[in-house]
Backbone as CSV, one residue per row, in Angstrom:
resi,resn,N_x,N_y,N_z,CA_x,CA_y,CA_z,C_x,C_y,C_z
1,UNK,-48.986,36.754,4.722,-48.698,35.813,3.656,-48.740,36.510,2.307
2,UNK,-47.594,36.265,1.521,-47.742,37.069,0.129,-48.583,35.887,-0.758
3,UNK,-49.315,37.039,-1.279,-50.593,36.066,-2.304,-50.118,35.519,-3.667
4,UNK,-50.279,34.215,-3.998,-50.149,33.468,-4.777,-50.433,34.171,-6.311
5,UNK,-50.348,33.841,-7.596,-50.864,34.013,-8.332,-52.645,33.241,-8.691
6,UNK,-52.467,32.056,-7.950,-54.028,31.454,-7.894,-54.866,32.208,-7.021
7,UNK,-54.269,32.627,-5.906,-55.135,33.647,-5.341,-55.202,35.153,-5.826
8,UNK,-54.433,35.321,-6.608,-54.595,37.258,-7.112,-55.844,36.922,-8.203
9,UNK,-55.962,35.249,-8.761,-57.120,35.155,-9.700,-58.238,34.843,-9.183
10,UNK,-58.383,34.616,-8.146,-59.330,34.406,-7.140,-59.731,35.554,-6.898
11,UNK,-59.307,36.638,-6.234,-59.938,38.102,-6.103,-60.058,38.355,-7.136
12,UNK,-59.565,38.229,-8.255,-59.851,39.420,-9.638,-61.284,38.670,-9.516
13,UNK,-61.459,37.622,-9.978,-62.783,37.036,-10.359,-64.173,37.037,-8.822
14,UNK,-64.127,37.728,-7.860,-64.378,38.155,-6.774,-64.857,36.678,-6.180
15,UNK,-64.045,35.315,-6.172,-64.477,34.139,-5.427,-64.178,34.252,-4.028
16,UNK,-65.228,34.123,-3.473,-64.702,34.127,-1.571,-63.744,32.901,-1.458
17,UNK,-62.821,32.725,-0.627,-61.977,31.769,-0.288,-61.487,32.142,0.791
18,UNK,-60.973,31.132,2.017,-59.984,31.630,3.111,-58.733,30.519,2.454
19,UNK,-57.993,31.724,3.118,-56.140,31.105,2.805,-55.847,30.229,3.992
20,UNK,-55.197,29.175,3.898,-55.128,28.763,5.383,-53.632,28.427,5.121
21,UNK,-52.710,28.347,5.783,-51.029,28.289,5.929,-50.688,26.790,6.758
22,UNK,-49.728,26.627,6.434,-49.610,25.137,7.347,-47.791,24.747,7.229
23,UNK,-47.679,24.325,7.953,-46.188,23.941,8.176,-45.910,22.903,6.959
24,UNK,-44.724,23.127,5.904,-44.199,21.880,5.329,-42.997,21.019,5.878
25,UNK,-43.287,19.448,5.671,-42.794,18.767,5.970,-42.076,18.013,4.011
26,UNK,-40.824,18.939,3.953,-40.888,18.642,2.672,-40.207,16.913,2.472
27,UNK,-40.525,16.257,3.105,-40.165,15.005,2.866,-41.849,13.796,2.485
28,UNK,-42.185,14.709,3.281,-43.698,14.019,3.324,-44.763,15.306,2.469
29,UNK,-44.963,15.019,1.533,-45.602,16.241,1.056,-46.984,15.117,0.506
30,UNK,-47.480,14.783,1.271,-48.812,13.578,0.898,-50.001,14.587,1.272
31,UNK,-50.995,14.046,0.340,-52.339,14.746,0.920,-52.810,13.974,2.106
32,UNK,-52.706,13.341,2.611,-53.077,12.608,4.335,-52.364,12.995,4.662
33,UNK,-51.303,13.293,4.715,-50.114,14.621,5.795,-50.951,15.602,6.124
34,UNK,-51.402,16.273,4.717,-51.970,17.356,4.690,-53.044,17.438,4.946
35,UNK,-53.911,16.565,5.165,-55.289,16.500,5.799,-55.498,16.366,7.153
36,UNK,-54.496,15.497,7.770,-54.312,15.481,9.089,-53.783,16.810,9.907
37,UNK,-52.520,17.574,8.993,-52.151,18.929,9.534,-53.640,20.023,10.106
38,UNK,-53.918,19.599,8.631,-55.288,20.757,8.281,-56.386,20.334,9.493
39,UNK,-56.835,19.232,10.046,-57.493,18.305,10.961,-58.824,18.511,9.620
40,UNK,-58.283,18.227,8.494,-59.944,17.712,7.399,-59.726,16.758,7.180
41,UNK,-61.215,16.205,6.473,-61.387,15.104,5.908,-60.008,15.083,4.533
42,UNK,-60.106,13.909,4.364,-58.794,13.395,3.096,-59.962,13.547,1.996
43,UNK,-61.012,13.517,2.000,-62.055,13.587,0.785,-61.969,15.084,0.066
44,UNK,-61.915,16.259,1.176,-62.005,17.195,0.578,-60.713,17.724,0.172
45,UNK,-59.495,17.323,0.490,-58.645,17.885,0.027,-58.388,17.319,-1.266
46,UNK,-57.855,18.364,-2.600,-57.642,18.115,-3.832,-56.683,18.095,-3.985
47,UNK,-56.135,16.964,-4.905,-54.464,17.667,-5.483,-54.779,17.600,-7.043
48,UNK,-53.523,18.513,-7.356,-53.537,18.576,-9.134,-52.478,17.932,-9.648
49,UNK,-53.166,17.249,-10.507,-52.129,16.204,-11.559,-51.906,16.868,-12.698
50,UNK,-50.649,16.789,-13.473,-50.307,17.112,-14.874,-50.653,16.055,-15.311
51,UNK,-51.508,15.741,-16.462,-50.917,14.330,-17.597,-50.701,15.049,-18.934
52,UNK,-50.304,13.772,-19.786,-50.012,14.326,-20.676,-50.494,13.443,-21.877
53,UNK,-51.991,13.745,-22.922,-52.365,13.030,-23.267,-51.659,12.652,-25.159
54,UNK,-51.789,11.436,-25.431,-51.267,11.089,-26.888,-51.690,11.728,-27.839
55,UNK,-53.287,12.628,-27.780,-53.636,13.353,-28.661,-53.429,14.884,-28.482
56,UNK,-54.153,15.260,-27.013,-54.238,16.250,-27.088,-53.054,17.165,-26.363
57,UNK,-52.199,16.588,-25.933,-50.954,17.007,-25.145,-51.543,17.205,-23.494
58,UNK,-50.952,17.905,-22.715,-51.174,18.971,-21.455,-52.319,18.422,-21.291
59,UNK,-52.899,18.110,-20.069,-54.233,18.050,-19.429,-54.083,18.198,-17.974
60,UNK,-54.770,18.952,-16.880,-54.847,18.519,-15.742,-55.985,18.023,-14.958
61,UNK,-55.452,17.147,-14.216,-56.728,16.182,-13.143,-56.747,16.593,-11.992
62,UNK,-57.938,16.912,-11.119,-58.034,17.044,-9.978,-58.636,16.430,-9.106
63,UNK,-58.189,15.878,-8.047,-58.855,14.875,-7.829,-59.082,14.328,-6.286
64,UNK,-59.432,13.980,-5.450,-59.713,13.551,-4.026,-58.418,12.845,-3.592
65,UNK,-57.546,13.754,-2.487,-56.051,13.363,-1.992,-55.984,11.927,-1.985
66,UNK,-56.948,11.056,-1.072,-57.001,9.609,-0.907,-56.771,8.897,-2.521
67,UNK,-57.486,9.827,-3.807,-57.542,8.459,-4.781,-56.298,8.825,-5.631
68,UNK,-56.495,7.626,-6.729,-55.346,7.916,-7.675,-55.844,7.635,-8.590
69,UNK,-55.301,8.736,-9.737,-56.077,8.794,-11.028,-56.264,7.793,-12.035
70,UNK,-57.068,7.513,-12.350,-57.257,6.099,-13.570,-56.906,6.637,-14.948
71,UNK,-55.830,6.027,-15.338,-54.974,6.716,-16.578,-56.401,6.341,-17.770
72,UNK,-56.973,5.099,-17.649,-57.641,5.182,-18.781,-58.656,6.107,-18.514
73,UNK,-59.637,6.195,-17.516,-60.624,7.194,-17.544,-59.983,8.668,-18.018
74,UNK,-58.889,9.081,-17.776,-58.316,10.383,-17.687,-58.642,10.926,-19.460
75,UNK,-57.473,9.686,-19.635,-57.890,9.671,-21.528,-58.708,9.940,-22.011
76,UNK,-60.054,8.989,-21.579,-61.372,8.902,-22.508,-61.867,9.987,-22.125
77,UNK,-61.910,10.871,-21.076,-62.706,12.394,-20.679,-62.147,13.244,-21.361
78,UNK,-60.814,13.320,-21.644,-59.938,13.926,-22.281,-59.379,13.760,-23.723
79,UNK,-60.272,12.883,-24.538,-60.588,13.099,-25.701,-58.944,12.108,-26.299
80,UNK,-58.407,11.598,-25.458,-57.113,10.534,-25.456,-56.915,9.351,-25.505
81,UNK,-56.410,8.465,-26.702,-55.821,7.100,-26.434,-55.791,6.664,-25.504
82,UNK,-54.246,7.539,-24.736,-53.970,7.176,-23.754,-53.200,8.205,-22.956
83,UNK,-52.804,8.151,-21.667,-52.500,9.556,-20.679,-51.432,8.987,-19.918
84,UNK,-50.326,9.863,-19.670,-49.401,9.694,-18.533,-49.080,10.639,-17.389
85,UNK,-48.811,10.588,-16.412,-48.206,11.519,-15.660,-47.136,11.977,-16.460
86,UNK,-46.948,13.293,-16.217,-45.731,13.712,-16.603,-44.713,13.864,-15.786
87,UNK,-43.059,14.067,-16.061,-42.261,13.830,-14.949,-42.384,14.848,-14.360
88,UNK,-41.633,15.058,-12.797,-41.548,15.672,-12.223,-40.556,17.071,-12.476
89,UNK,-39.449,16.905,-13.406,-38.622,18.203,-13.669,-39.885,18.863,-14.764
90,UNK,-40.518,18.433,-15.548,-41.198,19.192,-16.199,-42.660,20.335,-16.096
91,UNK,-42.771,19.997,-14.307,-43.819,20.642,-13.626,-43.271,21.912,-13.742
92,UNK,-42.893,22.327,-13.080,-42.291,23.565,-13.414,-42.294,24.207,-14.674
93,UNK,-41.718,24.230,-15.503,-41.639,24.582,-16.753,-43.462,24.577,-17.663
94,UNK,-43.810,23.413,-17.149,-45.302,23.116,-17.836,-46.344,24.342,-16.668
95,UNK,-46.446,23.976,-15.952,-46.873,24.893,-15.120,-47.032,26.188,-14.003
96,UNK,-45.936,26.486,-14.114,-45.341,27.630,-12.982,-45.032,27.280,-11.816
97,UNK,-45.685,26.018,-11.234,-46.004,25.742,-9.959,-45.341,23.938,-10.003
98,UNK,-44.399,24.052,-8.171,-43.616,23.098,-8.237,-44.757,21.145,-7.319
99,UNK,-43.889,20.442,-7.093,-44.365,19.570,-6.530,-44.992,19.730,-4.711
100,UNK,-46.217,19.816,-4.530,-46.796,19.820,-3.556,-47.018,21.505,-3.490
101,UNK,-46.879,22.441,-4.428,-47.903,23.552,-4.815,-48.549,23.772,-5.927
102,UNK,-48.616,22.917,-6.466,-49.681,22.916,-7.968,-51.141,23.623,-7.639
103,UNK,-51.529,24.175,-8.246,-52.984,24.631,-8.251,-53.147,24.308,-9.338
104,UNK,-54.748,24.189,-9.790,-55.658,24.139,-10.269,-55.772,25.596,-11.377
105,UNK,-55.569,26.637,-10.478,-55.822,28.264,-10.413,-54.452,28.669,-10.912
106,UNK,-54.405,29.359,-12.184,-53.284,30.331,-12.413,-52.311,29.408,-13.152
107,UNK,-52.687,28.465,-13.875,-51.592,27.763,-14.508,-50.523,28.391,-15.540
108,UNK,-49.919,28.110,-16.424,-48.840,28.636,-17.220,-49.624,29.176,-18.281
109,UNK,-50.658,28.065,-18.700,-51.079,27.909,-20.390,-52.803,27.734,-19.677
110,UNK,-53.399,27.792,-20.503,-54.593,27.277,-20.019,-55.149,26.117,-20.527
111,UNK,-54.633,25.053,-19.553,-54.604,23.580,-20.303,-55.847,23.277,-19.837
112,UNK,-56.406,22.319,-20.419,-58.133,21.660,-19.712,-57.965,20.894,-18.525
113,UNK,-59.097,21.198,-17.986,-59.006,20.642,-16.768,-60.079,19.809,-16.410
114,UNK,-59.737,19.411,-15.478,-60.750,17.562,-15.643,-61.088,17.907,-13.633
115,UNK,-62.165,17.448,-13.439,-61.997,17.421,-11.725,-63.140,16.586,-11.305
116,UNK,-62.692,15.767,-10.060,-63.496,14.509,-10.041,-64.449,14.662,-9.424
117,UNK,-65.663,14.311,-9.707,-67.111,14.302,-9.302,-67.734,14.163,-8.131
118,UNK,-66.374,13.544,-7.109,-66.538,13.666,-5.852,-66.837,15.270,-4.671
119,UNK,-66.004,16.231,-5.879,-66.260,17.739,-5.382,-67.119,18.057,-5.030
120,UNK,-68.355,17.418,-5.976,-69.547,18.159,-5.035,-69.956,17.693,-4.207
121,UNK,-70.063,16.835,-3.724,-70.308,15.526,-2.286,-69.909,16.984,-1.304
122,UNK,-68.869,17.829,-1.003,-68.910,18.897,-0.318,-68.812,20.357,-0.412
123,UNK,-69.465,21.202,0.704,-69.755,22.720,0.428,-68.607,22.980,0.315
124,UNK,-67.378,22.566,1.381,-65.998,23.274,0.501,-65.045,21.957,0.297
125,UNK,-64.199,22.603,-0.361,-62.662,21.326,-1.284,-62.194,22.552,-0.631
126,UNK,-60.802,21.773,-0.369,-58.998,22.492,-0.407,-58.286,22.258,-1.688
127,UNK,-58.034,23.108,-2.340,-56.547,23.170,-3.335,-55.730,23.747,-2.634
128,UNK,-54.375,23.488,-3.705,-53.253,24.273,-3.259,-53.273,25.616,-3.602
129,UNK,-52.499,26.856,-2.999,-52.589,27.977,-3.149,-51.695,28.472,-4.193
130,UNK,-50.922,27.441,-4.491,-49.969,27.776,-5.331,-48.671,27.690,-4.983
131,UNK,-48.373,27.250,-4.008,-47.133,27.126,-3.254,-47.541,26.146,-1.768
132,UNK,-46.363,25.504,-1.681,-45.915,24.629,-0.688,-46.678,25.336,0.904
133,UNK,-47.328,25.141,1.685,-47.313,25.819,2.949,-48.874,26.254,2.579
134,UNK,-49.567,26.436,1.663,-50.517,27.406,1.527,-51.903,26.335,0.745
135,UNK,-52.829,26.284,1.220,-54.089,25.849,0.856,-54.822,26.760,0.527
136,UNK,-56.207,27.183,-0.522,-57.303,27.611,-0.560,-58.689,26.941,-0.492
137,UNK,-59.294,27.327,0.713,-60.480,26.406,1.068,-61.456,27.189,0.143
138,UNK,-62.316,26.661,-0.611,-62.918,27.233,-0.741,-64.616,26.359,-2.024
139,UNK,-65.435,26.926,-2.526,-66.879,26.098,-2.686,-66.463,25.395,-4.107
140,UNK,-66.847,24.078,-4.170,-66.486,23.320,-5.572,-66.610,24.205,-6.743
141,UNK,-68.270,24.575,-6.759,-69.015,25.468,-7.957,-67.612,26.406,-8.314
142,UNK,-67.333,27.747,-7.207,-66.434,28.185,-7.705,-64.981,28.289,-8.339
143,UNK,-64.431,26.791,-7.869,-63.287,26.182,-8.600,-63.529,25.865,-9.680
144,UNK,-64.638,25.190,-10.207,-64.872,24.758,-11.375,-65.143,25.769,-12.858
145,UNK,-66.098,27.210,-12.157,-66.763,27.962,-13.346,-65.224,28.834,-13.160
146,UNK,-63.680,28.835,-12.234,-62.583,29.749,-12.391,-61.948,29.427,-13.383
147,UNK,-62.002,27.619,-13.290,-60.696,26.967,-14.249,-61.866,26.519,-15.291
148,UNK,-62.927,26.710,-15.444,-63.296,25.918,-16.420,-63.400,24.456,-17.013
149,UNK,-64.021,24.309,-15.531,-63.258,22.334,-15.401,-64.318,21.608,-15.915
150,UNK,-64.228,20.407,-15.977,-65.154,19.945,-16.623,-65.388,18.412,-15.532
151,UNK,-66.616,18.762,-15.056,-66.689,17.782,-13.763,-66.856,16.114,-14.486
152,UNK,-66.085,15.430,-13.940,-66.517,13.393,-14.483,-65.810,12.675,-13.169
153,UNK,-65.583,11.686,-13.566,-65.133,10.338,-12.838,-63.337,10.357,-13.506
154,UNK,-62.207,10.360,-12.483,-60.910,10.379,-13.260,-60.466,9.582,-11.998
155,UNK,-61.250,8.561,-11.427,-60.141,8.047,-10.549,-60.484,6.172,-10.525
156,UNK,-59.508,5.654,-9.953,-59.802,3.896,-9.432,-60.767,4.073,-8.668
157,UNK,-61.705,2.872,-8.722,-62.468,2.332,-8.239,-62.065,1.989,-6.477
């Protein structure tokens, strides 16, 4: 497997992680696809959200595959009015990384990052590796002190 840019920042910064590979189903690119492929819990797998806040621009959320992000909490952690997803042609361009390979790890810019409090509930989370097909399993602590996240609550009840 050729290594991601989230993973070449993963070794520079010497975080243990295993790579794990998985078949895409690019029609279904859901984190319960992907939890079931993986045979994990839907709790530990993460996905990354772009928003885009009224004050501060760029933000990303990370957050437990099952939930969906609470635009107002997103805001108020994020120092924002108010927050939107951003569209989908602009992932790319905003971040290097397309729909259903977003990481967390290795973004474009180094936008703030938000990640939901549920992470530590386990010894490891899955992100994406940076591409479609590719997960990094690996310990909350060290996702958080890579990207500099800032652990809260960003999801519905």
């Amino acid at each position: 497997m050729k290594k991601t840019n989230a993973v070449r920042i993963l070794d520079n910064h010497k975080i243990p992680y295993e790579l794990i590979a998985y078949e895409v189903d690019e029609s279904d690119l859901s984190a319960t696809t992907l939890a079931e492929k993986l045979g994990q819990n839907i709790n530990q797998i993460f996905k990354t959200l772009v928003l885009r806040g009224t004050n501060t621009g760029i933000f990303v959320a990370v957050i437990p595959g099952h939930a969906e992000v609470d635009l107002k909490k997103a805001a108020k952690v994020s120092g924002n009015k108010k927050a939107e997803m951003v569209a989908m042609k602009e992932l790319l361009p905003l971040t290097g990384y397309i729909r259903g390979g977003c990481s967390p790890v290795g973004l474009k810019k180094p936008y703030p990052i938000f990640i939901h409090e549920s992470c530590l509930d386990h010894e490891t989370i899955y992100i994406s590796a940076g591409k479609r097909g590719m997960q990094v399993k690996l310990q909350p602590q060290h996702l958080i002190d890579v990207t500099q996240a800032e652990v809260c609550d960003l999801v519905s009840q």
